[in-house]
C-alpha positions, -999 to 999 in steps of 0.1 A, spaced: -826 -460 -637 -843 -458 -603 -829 -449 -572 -825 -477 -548 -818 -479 -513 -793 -504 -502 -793 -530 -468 -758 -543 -461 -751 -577 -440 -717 -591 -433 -717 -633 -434 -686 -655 -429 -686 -683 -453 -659 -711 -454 -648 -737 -482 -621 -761 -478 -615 -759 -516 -606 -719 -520 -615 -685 -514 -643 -681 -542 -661 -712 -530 -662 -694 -493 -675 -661 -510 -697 -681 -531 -712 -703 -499 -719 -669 -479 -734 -652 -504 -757 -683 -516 -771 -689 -481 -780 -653 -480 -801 -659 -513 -819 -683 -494 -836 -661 -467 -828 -631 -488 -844 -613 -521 -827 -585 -545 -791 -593 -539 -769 -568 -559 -732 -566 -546 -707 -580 -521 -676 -569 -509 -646 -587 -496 -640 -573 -459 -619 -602 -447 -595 -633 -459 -582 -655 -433 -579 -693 -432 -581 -723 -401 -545 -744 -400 -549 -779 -389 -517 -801 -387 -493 -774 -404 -516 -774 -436 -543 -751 -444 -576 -771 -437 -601 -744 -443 -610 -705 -456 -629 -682 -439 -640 -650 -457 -658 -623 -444 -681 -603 -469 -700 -575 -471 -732 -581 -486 -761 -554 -504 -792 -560 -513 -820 -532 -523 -854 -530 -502 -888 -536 -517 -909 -506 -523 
């Protein structure tokens, strides 16, 4: 195995379905700009409340990617 160096971003992605389709929508639109994605992490959970129901979620991620030689 090679050593790899390692860029982190943090995104916000949202989903008015669930929490995996927000993670999923952040880390998809960083694939689009974006090569060698390896890992994310979950930094932040919170959610948008529009007439007393929960309308949308907003995570936060954390998201690595290794550098080209």
């Amino acid at each position: 195995m090679s050593e790899h160096v390692y860029k982190i971003i943090e995104l916000t992605g949202s989903s008015q379905t669930s929490i995996e389709d927000a993670v999923q929508n952040a880390v998809a639109k960083a694939g689009e700009t974006l090569r060698n994605l390896r890992w994310f992490e979950v930094v932040e959970t919170r959610g948008y409340i529009e007439g007393n129901s929960v309308a949308y979620w907003q995570v936060t991620v954390k998201i690595g990617f290794t550098l080209e030689d």
